[in-house]
Backbone as CSV, one residue per row, in Angstrom:
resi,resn,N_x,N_y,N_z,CA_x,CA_y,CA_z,C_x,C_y,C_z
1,UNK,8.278,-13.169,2.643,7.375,-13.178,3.769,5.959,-13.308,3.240
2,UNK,5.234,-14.668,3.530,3.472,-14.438,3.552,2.991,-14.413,4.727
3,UNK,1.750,-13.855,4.177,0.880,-13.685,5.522,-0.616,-13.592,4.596
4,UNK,-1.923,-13.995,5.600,-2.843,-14.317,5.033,-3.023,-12.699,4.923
5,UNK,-4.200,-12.840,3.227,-4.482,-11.782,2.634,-5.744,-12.449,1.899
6,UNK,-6.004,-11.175,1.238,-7.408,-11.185,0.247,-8.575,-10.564,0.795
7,UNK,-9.509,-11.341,0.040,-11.263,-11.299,0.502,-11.644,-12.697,0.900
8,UNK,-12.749,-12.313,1.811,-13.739,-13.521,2.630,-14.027,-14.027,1.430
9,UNK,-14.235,-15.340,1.219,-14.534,-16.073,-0.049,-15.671,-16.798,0.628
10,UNK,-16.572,-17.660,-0.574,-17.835,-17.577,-0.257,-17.591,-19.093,0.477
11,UNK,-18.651,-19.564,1.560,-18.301,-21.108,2.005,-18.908,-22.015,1.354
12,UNK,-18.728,-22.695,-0.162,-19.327,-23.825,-0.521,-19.799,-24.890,0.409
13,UNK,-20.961,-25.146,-0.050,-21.741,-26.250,0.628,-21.732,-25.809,2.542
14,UNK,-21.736,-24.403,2.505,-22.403,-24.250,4.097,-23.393,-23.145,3.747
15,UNK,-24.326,-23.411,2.893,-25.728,-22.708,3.742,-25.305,-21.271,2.241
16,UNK,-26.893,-21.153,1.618,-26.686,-20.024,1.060,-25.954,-18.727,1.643
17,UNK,-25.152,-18.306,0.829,-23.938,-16.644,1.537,-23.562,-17.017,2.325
18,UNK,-23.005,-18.299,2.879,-22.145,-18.370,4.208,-20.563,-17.681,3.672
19,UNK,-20.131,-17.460,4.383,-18.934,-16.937,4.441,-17.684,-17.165,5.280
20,UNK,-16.793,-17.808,4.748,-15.624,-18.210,5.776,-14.247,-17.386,5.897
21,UNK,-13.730,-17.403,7.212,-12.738,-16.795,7.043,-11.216,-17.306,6.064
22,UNK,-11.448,-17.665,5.099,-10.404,-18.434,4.267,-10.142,-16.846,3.564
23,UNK,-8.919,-16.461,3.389,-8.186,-15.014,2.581,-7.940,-15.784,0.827
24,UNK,-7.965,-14.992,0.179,-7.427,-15.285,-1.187,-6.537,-14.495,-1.269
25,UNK,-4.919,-15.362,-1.589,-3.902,-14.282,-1.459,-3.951,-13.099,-2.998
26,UNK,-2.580,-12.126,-2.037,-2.897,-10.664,-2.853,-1.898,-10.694,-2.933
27,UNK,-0.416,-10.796,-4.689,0.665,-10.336,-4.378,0.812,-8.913,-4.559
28,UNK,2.015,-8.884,-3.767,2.581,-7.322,-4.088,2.392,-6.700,-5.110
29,UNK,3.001,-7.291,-6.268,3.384,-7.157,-7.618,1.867,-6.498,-8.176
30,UNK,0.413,-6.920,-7.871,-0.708,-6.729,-8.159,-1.157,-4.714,-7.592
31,UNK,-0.743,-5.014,-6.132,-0.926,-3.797,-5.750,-0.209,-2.654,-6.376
32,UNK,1.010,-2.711,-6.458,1.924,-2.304,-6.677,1.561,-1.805,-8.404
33,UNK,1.163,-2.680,-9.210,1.417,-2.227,-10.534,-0.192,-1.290,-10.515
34,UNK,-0.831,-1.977,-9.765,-2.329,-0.896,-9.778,-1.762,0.137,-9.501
35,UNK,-0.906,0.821,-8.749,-0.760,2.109,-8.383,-0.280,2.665,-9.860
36,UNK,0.733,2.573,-10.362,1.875,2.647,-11.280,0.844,3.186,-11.978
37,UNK,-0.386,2.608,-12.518,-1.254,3.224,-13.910,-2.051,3.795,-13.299
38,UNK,-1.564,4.927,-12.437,-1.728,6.215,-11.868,-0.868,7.189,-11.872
39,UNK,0.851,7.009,-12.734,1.509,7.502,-12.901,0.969,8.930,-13.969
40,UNK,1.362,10.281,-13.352,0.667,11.330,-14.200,-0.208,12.186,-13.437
41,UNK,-0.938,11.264,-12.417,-2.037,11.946,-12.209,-1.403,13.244,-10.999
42,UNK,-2.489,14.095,-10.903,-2.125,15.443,-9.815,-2.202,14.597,-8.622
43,UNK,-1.319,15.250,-8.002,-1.823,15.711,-6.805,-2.397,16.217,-5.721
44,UNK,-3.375,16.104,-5.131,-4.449,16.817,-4.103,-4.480,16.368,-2.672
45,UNK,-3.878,16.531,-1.889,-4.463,16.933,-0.640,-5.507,16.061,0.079
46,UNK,-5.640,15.134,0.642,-6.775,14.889,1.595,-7.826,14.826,0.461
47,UNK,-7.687,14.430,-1.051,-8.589,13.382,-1.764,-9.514,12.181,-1.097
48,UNK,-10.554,12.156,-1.450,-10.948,10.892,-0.864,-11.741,10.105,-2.438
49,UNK,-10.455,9.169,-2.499,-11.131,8.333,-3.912,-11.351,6.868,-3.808
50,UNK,-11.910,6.618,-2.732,-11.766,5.014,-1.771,-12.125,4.406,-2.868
51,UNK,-11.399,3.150,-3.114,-11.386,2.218,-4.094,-11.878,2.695,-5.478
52,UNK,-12.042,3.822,-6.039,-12.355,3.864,-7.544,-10.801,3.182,-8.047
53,UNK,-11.911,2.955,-9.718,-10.680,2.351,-10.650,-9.527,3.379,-10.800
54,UNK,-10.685,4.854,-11.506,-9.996,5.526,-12.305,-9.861,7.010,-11.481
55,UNK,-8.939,7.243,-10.383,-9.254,8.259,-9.396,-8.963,9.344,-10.181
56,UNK,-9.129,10.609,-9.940,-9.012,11.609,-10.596,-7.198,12.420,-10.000
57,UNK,-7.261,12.349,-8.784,-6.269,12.718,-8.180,-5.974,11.792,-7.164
58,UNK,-4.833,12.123,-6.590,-4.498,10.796,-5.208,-3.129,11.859,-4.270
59,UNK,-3.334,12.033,-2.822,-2.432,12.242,-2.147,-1.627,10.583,-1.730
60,UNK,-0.758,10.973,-0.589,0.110,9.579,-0.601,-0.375,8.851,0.035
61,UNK,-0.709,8.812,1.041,-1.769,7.577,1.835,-3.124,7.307,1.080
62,UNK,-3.382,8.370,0.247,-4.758,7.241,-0.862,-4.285,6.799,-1.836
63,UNK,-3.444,7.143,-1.870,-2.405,5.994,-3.127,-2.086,4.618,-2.363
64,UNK,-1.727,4.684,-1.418,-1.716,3.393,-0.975,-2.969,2.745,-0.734
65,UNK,-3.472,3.455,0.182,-5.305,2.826,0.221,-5.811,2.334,-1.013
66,UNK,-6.163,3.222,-1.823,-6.767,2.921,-3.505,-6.050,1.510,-3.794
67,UNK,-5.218,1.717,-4.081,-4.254,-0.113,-4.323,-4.341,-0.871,-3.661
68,UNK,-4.268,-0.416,-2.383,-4.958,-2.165,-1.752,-6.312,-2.409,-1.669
69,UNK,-7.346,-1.229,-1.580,-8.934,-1.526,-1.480,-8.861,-2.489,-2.913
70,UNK,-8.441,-1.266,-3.791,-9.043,-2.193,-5.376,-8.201,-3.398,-5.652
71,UNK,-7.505,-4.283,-4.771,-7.110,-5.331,-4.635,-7.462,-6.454,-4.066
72,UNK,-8.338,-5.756,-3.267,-9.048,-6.321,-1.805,-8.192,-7.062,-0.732
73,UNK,-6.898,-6.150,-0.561,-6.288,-6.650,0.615,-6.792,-6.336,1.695
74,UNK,-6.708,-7.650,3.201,-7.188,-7.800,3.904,-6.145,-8.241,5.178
75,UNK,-6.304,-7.425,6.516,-6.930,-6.051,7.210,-7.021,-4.662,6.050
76,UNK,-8.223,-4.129,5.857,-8.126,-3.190,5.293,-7.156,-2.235,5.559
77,UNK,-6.567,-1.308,4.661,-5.855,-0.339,4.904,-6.432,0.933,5.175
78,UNK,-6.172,1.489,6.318,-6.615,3.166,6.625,-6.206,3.976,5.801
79,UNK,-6.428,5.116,5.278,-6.499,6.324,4.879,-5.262,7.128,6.107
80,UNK,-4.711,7.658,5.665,-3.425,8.963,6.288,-2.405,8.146,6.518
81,UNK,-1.236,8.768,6.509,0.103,7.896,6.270,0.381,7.519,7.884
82,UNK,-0.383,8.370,8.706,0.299,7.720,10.187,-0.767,6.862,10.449
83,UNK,-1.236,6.683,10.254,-2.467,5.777,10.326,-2.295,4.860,9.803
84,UNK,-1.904,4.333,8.600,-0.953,3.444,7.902,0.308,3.131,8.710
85,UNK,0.771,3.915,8.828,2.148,3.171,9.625,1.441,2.540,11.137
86,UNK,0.471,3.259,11.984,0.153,2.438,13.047,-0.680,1.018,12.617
87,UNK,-1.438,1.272,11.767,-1.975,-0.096,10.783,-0.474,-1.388,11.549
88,UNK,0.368,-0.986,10.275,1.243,-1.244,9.876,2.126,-1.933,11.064
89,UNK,2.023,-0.976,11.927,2.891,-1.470,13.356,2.260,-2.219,14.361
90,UNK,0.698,-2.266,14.192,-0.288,-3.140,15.324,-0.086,-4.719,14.471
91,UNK,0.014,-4.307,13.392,0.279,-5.910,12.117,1.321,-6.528,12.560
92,UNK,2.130,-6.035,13.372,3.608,-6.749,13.294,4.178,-6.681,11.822
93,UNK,3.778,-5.727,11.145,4.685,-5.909,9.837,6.133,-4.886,9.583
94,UNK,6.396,-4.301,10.388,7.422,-2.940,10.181,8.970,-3.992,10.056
95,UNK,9.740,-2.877,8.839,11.066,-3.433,8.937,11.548,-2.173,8.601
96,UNK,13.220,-2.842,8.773,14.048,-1.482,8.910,13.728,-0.711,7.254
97,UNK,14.111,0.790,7.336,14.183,1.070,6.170,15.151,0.785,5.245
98,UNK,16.287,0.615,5.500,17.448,0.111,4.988,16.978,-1.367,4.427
99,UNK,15.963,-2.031,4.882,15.579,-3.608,4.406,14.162,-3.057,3.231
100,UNK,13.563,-1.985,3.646,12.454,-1.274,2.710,13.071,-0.961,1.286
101,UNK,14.027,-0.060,1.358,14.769,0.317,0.495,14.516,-0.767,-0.528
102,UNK,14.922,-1.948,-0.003,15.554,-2.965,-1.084,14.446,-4.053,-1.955
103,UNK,13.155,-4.077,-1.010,12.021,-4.203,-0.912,10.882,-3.835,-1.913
104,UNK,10.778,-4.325,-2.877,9.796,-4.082,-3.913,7.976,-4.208,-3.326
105,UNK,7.252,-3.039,-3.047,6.386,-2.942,-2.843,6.038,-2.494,-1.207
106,UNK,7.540,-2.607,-0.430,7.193,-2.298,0.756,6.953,-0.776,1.053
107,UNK,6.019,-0.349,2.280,5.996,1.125,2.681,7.213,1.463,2.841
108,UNK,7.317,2.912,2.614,8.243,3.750,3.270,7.776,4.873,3.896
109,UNK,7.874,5.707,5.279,6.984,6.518,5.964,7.909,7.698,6.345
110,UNK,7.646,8.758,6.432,8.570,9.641,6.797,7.087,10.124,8.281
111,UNK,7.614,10.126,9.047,6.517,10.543,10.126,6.964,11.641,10.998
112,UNK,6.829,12.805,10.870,7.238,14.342,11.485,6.045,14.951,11.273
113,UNK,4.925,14.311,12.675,3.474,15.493,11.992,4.195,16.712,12.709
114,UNK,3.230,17.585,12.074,2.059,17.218,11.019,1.886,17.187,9.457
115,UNK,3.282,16.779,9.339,3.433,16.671,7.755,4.288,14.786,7.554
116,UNK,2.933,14.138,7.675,3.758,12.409,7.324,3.577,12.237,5.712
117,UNK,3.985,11.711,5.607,4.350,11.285,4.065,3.967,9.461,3.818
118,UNK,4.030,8.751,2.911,4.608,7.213,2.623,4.553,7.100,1.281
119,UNK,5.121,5.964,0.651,5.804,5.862,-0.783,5.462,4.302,-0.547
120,UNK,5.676,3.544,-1.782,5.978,2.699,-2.118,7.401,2.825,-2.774
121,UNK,8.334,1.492,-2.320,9.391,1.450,-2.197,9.168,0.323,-3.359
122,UNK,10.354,1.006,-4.815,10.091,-0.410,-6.003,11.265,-1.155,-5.842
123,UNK,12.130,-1.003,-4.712,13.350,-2.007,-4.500,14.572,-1.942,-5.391
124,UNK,14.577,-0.748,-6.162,15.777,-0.422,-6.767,16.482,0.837,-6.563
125,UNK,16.046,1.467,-5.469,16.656,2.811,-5.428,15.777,4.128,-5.431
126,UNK,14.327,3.299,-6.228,12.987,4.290,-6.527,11.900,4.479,-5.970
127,UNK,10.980,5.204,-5.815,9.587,5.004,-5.190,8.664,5.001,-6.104
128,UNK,7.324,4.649,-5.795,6.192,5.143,-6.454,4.989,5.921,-5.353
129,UNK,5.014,7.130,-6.302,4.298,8.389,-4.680,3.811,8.872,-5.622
130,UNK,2.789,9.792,-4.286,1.864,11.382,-4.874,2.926,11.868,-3.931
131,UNK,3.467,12.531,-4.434,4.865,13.160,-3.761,4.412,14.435,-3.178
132,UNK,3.707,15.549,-4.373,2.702,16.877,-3.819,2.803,17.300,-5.112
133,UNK,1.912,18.512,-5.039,0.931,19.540,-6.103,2.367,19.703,-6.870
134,UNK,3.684,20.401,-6.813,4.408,20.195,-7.650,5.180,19.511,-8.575
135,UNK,4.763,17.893,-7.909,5.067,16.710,-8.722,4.294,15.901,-9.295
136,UNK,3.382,15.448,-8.741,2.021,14.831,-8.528,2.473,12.867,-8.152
137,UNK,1.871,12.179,-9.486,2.168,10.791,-9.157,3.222,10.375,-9.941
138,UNK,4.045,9.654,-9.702,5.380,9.213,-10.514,6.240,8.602,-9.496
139,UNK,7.732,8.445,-9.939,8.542,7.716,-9.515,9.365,8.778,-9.229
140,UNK,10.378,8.790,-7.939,11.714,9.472,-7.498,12.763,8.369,-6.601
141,UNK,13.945,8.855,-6.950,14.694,8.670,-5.774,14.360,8.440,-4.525
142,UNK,14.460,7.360,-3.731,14.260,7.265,-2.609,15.439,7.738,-1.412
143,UNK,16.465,7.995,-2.050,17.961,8.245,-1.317,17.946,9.466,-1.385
144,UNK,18.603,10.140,0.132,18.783,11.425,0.190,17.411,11.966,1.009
145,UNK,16.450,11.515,1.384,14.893,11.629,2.059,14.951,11.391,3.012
146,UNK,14.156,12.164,3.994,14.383,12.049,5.779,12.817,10.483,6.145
147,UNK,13.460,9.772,5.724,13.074,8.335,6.294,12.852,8.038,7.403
148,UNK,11.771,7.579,8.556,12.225,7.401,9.527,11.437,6.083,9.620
149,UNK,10.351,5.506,9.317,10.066,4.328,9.258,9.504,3.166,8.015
150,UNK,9.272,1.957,8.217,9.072,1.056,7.063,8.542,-0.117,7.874
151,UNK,7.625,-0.352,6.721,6.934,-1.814,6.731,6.173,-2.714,5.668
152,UNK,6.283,-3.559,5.506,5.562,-4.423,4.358,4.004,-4.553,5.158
153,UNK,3.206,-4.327,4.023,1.479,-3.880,4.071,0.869,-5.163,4.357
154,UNK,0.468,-4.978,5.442,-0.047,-6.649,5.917,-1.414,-7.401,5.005
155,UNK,-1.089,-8.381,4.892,-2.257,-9.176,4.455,-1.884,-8.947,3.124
156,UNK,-0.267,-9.324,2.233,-0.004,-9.345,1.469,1.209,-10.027,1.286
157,UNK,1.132,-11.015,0.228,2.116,-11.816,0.107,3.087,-11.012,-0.917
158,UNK,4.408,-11.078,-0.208,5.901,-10.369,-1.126,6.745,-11.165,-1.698
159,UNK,6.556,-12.737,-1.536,6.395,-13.832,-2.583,6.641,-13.555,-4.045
160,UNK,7.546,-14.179,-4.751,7.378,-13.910,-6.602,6.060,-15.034,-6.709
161,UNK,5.557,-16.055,-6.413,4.534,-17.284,-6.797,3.575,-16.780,-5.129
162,UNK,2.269,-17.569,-5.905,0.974,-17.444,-5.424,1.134,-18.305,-4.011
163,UNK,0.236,-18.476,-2.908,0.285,-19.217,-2.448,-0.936,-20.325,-2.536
């Protein structure tokens, strides 16, 4: 599945700083491995580390945010996991979780406030999360978890090649 992504790129030959709506695509694989070399870090709570490189800590919806800001995927991504999933669901991007599961880079959302959750789903059985203060950032099992929704992060191509 593509769908337009990126940053506003600049409009050659219209007028100094013009700016057009043309996206530069963003694959998965990009977002996705940005998170990963965050593997280690704690966990905290309602962090706010909007687009730094090198965050100090990350809960689960700024783990997702952080990776797509510092990617510059485009509709920006909100901050809090239900907020992300409504993102997510005004995008037309939601699929079943059973299709997430299998899905390298897609969300996975557990939504029971006031405690929502989301993961990145690496399509083999695993996630990549700030799971909480007793785990922090790393990889788990995605099987066996009270799942209740999924969607691929709009304005990102899940494509193996560029477009």
């Amino acid at each position: 599945m593509t769908a337009l992504k990126g940053v506003l790129g600049s409009g050659a030959g219209l007028g100094a700083g013009a700016r057009v709506g043309v996206y530069i695509p963003v694959l998965i694989k990009q977002v996705v491995e940005w998170a990963q070399r965050l593997k280690g870090k704690p966990y905290a709570f309602g962090t706010e580390q909007d687009g730094r490189q090198n965050p100090t800590a990350e809960d689960c919806s700024e783990l997702v945010q952080n990776a797509c800001d510092v990617n510059k995927v485009r509709p920006r991504m909100p901050d809090g996991a239900i907020n992300q999933f409504y993102h997510c669901r005004a995008q037309d991007t939601l699929i079943s979780v059973e299709d997430a599961e299998a899905t390298y880079g897609a969300l996975v959302f557990r939504i029971t406030p006031p405690h929502n959750h989301v993961v990145f789903s690496l399509g083999n059985g695993l996630t990549f999360e700030a799971r909480g203060r007793a785990y922090g950032v790393g990889s788990w099992s995605i099987a066996d978890r009270e799942w209740t929704h999924a969607a691929l992060i709009p304005g990102v191509n899940y494509e193996e090649k560029e477009v």
